[in-house]
PyMOL Python script that loads the backbone (N, CA, C, O; Angstrom):
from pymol import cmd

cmd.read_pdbstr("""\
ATOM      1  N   UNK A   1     -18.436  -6.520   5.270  1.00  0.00           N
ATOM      2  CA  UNK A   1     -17.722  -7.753   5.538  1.00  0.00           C
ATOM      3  C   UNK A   1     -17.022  -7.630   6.896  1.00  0.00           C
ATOM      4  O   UNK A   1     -16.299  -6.644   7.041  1.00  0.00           O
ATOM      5  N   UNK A   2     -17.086  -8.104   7.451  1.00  0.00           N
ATOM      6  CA  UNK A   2     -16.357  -8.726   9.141  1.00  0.00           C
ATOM      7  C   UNK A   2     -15.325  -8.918   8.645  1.00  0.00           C
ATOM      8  O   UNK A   2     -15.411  -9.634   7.648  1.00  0.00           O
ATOM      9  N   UNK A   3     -13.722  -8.387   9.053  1.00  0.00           N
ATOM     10  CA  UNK A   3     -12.890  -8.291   8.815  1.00  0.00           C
ATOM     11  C   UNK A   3     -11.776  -8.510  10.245  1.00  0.00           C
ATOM     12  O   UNK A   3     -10.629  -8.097  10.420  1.00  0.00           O
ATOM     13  N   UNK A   4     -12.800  -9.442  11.235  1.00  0.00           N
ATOM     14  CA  UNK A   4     -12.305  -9.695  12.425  1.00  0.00           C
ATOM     15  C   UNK A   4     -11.003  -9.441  13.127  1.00  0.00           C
ATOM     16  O   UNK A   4     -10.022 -10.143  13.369  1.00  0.00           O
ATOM     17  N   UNK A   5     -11.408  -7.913  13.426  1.00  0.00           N
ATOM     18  CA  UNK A   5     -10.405  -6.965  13.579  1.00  0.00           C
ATOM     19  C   UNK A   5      -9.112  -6.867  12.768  1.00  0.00           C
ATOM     20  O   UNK A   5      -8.169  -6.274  13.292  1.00  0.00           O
ATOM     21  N   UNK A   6      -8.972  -7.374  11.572  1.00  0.00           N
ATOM     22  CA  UNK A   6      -7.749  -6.881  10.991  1.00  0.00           C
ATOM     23  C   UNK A   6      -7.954  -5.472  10.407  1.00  0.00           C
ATOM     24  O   UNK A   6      -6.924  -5.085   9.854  1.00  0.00           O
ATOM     25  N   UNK A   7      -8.729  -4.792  10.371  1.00  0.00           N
ATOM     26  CA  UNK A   7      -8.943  -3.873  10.161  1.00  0.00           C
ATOM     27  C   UNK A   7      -8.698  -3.013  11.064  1.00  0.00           C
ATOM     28  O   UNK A   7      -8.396  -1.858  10.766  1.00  0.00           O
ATOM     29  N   UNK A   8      -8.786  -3.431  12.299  1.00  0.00           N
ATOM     30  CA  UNK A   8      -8.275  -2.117  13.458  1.00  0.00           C
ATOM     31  C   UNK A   8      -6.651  -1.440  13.671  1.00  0.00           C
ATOM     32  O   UNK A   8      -5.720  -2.237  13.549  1.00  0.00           O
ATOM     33  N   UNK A   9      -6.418  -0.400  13.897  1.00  0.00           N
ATOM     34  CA  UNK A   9      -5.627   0.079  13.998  1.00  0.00           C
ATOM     35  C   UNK A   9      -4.743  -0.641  15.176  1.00  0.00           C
ATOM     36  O   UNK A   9      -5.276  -0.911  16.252  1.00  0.00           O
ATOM     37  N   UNK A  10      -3.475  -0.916  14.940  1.00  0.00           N
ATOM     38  CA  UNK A  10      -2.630  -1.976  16.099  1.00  0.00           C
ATOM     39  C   UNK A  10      -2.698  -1.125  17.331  1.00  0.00           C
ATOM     40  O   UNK A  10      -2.969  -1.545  18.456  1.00  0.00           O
ATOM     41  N   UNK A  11      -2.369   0.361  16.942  1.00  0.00           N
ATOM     42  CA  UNK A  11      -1.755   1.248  18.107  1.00  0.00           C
ATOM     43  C   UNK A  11      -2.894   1.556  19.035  1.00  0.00           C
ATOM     44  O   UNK A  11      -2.746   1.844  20.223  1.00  0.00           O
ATOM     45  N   UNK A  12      -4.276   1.458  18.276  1.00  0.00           N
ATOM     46  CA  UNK A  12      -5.689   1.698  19.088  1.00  0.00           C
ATOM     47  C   UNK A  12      -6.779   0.771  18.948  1.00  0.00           C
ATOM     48  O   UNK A  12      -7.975   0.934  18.708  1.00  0.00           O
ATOM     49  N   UNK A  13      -5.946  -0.410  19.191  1.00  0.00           N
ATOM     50  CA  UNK A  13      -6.836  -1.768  18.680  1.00  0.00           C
ATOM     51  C   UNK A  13      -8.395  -1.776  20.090  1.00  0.00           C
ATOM     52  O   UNK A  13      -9.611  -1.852  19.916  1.00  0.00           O
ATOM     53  N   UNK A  14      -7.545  -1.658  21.395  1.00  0.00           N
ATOM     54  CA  UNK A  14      -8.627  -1.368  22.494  1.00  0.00           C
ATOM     55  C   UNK A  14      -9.846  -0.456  22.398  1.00  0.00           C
ATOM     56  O   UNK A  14     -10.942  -0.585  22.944  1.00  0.00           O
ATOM     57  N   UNK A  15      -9.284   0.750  21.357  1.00  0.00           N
ATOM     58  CA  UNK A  15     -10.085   1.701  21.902  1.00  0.00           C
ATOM     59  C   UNK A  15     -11.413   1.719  20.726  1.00  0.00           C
ATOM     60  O   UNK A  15     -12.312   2.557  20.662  1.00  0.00           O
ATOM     61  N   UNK A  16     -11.181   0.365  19.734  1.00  0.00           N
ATOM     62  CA  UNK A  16     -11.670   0.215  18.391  1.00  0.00           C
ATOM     63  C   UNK A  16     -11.519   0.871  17.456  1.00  0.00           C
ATOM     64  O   UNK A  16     -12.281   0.763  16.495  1.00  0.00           O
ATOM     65  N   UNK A  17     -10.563   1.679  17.471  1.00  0.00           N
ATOM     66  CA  UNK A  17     -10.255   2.467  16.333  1.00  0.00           C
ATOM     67  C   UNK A  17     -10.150   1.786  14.623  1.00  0.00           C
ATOM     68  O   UNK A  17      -9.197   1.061  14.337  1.00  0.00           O
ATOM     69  N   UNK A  18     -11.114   2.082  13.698  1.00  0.00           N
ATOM     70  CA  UNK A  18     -10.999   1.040  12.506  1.00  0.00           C
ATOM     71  C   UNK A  18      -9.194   2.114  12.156  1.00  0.00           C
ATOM     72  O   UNK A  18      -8.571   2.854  12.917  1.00  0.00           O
ATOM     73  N   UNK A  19      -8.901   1.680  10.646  1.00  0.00           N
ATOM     74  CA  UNK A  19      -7.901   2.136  10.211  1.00  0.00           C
ATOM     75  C   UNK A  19      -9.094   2.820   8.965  1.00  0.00           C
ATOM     76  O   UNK A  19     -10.153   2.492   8.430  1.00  0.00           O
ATOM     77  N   UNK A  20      -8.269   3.773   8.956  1.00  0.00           N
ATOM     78  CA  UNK A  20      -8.817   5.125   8.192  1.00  0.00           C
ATOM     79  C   UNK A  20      -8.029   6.030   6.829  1.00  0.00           C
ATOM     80  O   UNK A  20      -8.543   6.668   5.911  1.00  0.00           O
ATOM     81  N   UNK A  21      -6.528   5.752   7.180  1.00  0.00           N
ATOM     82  CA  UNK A  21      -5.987   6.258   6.427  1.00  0.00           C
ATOM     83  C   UNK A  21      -4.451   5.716   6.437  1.00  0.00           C
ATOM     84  O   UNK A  21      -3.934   5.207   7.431  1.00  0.00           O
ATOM     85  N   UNK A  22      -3.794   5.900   5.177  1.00  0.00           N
ATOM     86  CA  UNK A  22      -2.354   5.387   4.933  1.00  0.00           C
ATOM     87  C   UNK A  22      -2.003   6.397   4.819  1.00  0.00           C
ATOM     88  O   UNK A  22      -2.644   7.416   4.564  1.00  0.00           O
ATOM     89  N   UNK A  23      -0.353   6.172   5.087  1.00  0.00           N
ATOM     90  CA  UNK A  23       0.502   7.624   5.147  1.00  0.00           C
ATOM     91  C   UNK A  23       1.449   6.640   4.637  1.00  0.00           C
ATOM     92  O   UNK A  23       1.831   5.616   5.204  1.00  0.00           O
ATOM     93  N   UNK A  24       1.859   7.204   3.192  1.00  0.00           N
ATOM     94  CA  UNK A  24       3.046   7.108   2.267  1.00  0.00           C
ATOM     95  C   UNK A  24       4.628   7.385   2.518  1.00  0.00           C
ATOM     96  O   UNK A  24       5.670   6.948   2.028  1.00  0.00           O
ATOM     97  N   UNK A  25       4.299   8.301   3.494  1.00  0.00           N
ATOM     98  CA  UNK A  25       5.491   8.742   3.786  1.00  0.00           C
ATOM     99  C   UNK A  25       6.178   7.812   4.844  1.00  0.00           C
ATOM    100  O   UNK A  25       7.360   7.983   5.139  1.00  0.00           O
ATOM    101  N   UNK A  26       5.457   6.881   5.376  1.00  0.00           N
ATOM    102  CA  UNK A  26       6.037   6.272   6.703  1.00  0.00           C
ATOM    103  C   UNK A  26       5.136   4.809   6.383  1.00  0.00           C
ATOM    104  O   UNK A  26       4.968   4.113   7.384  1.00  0.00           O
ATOM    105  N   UNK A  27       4.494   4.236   4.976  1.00  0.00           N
ATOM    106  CA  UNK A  27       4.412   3.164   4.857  1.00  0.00           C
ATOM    107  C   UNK A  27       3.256   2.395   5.793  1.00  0.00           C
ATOM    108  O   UNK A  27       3.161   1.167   5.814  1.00  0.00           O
ATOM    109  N   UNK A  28       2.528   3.147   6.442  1.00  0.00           N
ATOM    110  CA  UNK A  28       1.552   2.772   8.047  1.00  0.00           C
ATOM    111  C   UNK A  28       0.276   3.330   7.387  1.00  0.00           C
ATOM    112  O   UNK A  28       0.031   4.369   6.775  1.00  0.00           O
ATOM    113  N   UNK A  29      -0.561   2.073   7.801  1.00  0.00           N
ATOM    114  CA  UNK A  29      -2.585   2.748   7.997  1.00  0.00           C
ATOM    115  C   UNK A  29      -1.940   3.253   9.509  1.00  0.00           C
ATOM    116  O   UNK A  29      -0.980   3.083  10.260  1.00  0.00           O
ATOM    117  N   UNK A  30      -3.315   4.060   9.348  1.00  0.00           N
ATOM    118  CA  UNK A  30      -3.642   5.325  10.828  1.00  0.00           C
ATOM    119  C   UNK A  30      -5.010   5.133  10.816  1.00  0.00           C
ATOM    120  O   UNK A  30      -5.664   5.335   9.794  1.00  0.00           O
ATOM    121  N   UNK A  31      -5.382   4.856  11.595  1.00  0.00           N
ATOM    122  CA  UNK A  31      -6.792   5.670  12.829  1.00  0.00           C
ATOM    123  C   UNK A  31      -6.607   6.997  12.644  1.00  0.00           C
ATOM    124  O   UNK A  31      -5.625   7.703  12.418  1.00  0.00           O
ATOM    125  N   UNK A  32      -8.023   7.223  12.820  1.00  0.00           N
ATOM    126  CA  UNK A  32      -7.827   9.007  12.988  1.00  0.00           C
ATOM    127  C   UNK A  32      -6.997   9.404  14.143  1.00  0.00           C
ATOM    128  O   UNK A  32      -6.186  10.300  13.905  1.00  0.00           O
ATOM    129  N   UNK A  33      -7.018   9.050  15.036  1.00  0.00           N
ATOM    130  CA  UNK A  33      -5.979   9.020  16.128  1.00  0.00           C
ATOM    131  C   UNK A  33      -4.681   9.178  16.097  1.00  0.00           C
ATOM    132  O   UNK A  33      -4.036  10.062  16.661  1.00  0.00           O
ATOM    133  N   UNK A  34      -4.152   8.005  15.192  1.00  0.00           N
ATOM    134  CA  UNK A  34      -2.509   8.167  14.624  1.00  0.00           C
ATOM    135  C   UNK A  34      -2.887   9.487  13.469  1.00  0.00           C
ATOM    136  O   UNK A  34      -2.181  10.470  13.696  1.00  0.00           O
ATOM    137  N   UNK A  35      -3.510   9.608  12.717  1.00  0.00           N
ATOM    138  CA  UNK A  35      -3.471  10.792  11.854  1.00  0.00           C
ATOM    139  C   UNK A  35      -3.015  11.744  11.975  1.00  0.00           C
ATOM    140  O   UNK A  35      -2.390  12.304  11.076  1.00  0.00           O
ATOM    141  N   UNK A  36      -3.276  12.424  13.657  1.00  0.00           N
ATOM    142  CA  UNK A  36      -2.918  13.699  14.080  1.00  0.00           C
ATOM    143  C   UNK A  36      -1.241  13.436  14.405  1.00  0.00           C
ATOM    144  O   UNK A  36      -0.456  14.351  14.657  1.00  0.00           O
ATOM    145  N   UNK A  37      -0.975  12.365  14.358  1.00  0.00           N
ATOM    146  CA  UNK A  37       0.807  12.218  14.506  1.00  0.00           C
ATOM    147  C   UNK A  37       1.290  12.364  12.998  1.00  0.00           C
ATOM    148  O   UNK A  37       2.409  12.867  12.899  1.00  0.00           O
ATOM    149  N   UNK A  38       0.692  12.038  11.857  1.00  0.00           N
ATOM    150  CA  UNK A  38       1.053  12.090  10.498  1.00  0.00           C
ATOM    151  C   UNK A  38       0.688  13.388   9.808  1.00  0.00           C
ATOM    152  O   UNK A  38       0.853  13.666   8.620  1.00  0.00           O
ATOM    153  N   UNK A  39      -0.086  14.479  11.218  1.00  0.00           N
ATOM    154  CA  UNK A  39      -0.173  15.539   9.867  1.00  0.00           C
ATOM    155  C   UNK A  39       0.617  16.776   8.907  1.00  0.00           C
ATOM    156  O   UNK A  39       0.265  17.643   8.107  1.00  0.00           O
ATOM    157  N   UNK A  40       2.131  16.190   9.629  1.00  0.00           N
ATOM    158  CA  UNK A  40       2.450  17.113   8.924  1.00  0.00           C
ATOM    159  C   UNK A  40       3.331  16.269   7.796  1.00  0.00           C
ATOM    160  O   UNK A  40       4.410  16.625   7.321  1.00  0.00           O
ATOM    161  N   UNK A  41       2.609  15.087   7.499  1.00  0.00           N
ATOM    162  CA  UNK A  41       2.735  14.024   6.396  1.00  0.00           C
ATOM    163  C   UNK A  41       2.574  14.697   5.099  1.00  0.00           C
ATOM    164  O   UNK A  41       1.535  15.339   5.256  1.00  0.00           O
ATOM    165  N   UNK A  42       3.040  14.943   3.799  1.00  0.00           N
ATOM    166  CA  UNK A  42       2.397  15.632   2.409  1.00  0.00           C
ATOM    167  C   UNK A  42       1.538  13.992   2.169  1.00  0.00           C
ATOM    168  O   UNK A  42       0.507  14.085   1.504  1.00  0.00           O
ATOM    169  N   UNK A  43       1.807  12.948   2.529  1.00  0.00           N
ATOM    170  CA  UNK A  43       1.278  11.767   1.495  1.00  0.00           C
ATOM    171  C   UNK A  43       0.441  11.202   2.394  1.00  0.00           C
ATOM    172  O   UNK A  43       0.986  10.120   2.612  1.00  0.00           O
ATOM    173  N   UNK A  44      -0.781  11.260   3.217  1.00  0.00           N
ATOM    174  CA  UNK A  44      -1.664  10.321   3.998  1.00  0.00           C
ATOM    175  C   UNK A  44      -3.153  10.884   2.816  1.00  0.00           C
ATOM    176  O   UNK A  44      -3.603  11.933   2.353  1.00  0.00           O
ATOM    177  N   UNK A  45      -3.510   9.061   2.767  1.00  0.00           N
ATOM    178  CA  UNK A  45      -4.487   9.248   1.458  1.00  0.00           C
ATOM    179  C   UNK A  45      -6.007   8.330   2.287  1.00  0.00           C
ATOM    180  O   UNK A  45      -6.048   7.129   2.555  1.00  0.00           O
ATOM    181  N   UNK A  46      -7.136   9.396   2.540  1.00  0.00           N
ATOM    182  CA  UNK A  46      -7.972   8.195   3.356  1.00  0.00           C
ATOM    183  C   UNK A  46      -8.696   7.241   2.092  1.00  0.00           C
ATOM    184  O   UNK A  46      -9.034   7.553   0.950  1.00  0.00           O
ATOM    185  N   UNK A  47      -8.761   6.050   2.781  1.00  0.00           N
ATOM    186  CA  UNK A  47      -9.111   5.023   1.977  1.00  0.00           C
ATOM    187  C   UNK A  47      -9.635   5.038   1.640  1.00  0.00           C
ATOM    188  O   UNK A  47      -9.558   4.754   0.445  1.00  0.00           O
ATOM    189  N   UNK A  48     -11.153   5.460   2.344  1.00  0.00           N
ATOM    190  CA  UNK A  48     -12.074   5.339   1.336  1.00  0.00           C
ATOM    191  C   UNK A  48     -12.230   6.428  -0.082  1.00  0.00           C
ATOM    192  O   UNK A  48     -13.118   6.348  -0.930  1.00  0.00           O
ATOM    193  N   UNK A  49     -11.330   7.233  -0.055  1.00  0.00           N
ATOM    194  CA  UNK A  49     -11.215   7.931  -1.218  1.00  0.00           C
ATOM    195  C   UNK A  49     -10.044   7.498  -2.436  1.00  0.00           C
ATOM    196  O   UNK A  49      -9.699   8.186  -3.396  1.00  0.00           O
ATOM    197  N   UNK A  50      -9.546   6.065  -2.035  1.00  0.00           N
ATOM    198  CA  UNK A  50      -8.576   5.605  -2.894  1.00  0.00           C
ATOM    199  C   UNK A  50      -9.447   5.256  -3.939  1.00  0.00           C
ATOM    200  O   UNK A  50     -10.558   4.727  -3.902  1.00  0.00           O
ATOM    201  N   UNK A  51      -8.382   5.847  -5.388  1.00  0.00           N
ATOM    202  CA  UNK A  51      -8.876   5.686  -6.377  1.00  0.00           C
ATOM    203  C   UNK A  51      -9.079   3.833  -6.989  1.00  0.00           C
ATOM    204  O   UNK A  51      -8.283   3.149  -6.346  1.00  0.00           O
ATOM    205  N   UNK A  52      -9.712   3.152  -7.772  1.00  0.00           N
ATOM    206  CA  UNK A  52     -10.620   2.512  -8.228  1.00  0.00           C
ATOM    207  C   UNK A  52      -8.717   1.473  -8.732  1.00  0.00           C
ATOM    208  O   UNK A  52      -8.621   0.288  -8.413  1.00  0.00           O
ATOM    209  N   UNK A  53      -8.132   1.823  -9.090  1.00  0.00           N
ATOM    210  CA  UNK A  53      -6.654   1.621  -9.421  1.00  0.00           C
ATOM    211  C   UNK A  53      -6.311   0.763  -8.257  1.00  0.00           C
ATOM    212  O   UNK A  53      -6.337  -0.463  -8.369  1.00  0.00           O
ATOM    213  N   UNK A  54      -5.981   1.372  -7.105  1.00  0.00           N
ATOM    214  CA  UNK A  54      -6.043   0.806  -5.822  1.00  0.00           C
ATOM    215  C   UNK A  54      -6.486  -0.047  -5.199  1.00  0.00           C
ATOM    216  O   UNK A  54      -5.798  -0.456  -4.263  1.00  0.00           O
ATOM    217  N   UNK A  55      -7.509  -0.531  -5.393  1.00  0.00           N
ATOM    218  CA  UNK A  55      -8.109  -1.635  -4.542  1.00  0.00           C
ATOM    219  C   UNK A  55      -8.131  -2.529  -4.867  1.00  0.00           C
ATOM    220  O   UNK A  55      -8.889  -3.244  -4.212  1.00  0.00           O
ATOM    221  N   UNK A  56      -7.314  -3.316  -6.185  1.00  0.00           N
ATOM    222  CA  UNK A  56      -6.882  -4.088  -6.379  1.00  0.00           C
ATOM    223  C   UNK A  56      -5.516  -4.151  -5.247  1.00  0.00           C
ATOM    224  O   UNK A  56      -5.919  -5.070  -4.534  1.00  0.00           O
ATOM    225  N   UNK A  57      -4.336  -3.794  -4.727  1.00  0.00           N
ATOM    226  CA  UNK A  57      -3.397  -3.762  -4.569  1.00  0.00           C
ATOM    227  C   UNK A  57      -3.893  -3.990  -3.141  1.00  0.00           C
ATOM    228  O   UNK A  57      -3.463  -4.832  -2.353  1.00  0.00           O
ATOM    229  N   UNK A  58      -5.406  -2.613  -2.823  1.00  0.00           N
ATOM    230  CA  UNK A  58      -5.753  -3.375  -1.060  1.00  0.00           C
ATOM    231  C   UNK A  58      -6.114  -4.731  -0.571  1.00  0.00           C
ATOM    232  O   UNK A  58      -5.830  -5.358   0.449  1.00  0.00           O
ATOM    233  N   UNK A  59      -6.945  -5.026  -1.788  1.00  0.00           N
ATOM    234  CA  UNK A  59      -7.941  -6.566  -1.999  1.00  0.00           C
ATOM    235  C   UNK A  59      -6.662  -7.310  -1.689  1.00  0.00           C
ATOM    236  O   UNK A  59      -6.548  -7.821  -0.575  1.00  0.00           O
ATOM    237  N   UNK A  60      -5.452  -7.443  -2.797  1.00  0.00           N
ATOM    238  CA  UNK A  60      -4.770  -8.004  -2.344  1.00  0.00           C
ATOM    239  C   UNK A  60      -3.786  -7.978  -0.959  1.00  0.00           C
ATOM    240  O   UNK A  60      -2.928  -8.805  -0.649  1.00  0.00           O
ATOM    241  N   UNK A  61      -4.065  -7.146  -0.465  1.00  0.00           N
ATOM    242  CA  UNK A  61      -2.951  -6.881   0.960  1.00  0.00           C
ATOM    243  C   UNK A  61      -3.601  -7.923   1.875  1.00  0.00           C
ATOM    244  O   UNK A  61      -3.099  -8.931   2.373  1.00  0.00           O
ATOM    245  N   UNK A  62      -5.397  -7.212   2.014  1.00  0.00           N
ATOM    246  CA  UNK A  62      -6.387  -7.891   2.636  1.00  0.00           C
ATOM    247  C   UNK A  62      -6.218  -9.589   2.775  1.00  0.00           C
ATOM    248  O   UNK A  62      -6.076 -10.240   3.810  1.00  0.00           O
ATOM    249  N   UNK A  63      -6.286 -10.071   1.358  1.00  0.00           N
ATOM    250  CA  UNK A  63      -5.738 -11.717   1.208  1.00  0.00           C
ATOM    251  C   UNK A  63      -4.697 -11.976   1.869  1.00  0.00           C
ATOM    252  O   UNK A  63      -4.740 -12.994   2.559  1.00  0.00           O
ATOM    253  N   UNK A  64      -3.705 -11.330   1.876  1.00  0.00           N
ATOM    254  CA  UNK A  64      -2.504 -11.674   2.482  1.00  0.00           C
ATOM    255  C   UNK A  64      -2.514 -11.943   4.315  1.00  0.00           C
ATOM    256  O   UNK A  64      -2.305 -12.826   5.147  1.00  0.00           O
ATOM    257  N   UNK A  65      -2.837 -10.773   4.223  1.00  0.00           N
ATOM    258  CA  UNK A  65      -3.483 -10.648   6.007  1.00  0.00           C
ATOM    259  C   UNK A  65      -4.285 -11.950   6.487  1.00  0.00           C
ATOM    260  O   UNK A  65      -3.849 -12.567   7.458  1.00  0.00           O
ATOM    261  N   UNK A  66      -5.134 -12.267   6.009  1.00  0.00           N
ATOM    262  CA  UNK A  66      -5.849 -13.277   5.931  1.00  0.00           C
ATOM    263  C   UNK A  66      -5.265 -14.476   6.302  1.00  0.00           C
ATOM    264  O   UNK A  66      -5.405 -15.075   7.368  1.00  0.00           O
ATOM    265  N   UNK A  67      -4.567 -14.794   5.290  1.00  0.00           N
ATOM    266  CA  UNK A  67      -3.519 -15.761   4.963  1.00  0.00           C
ATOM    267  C   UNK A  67      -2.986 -15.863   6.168  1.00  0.00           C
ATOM    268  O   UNK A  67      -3.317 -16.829   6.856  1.00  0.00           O
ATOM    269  N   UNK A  68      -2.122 -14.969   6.642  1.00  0.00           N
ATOM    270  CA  UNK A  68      -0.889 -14.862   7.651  1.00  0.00           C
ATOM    271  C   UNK A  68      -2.080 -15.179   8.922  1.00  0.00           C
ATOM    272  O   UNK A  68      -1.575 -15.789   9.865  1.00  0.00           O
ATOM    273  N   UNK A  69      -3.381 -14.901   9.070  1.00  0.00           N
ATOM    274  CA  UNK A  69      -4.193 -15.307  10.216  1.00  0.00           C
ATOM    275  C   UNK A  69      -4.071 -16.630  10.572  1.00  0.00           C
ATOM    276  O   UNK A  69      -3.769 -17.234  11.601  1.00  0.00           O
ATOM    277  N   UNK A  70      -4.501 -17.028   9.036  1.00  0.00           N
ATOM    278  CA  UNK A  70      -5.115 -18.145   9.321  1.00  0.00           C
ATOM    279  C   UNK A  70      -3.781 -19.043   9.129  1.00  0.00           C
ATOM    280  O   UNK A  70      -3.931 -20.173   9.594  1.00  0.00           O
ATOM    281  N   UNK A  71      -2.606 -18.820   8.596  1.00  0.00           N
ATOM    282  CA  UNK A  71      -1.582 -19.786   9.224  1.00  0.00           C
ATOM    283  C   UNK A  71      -1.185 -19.926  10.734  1.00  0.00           C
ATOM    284  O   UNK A  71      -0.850 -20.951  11.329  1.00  0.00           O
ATOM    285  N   UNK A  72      -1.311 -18.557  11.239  1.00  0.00           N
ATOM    286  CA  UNK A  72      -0.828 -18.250  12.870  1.00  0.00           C
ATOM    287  C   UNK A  72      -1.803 -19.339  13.422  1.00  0.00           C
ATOM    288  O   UNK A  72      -1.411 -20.268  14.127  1.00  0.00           O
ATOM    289  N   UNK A  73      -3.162 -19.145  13.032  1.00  0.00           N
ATOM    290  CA  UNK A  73      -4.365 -19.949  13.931  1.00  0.00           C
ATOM    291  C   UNK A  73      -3.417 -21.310  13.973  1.00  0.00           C
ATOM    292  O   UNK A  73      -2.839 -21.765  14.961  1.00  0.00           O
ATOM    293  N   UNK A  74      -3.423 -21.855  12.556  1.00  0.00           N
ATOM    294  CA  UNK A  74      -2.462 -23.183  12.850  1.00  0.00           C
ATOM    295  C   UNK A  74      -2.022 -23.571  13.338  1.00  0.00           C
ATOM    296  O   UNK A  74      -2.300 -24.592  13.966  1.00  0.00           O
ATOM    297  N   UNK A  75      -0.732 -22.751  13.319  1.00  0.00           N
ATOM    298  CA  UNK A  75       0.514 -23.055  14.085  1.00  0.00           C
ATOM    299  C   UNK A  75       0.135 -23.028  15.270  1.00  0.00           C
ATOM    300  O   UNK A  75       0.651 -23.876  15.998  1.00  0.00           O
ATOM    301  N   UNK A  76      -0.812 -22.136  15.855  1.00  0.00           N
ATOM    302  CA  UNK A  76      -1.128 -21.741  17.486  1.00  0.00           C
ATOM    303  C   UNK A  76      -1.937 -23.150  17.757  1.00  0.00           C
ATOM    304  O   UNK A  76      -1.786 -23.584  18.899  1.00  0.00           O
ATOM    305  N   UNK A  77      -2.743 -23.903  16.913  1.00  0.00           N
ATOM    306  CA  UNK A  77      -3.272 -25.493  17.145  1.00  0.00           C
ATOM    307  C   UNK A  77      -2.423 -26.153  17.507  1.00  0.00           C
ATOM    308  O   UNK A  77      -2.492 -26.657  18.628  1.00  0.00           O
ATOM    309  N   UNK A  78      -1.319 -26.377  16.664  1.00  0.00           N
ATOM    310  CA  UNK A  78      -0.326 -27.202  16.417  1.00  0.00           C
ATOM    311  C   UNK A  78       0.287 -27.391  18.142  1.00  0.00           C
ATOM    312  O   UNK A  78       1.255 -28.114  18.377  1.00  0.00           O
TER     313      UNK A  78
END
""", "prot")
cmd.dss("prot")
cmd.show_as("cartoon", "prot")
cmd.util.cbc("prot")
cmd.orient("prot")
C-alpha cells in the first residue's frame, strides 16, 4: 500500500528513509538511521516483528495519520 510518505521517517524524510522501528522509551518510530541514536534504548521493537496484538493499535494510528492529512489538505484548499 502507498502510504504517501507518511511512512517516512520526519528526521530522514530526504534521504527516504522508511520508519523501521519504535522506541518505547522516547515514544518515536526511527529509521535505521535514528536507531543508532536509540541504541542504548532497552525498548526499540522493529515493526515488522510486532506481535499480531499490535497492529490493531498501528492500523489504527495509520487512520489517524490519514485523517490529520487529509484535513491539512483542506484547510491548505480553503
Amino acid at each position: 500500500m502507498d502510504m504517501e510518505g507518511v511512512d517516512m521517517c520526519p528526521e530522514h524524510a530526504k534521504e527516504k528513509k522508511k520508519i523501521e522501528f519504535y522506541c518505547k522509551d522516547h515514544s518515536k518510530f526511527c529509521c535505521i538511521e535514528c536507531r543508532v541514536k536509540h541504541k542504548k534504548c532497552d525498548r526499540v521493537e522493529k515493526l515488522a516483528d510486532a506481535t499480531t496484538d499490535k497492529w490493531p493499535e498501528l492500523h489504527a494510528l495509520k487512520q489517524s495519520l490519514l485523517t490529520l492529512e487529509s484535513g491539512a489538505d483542506a484547510i491548505l484548499a480553503e
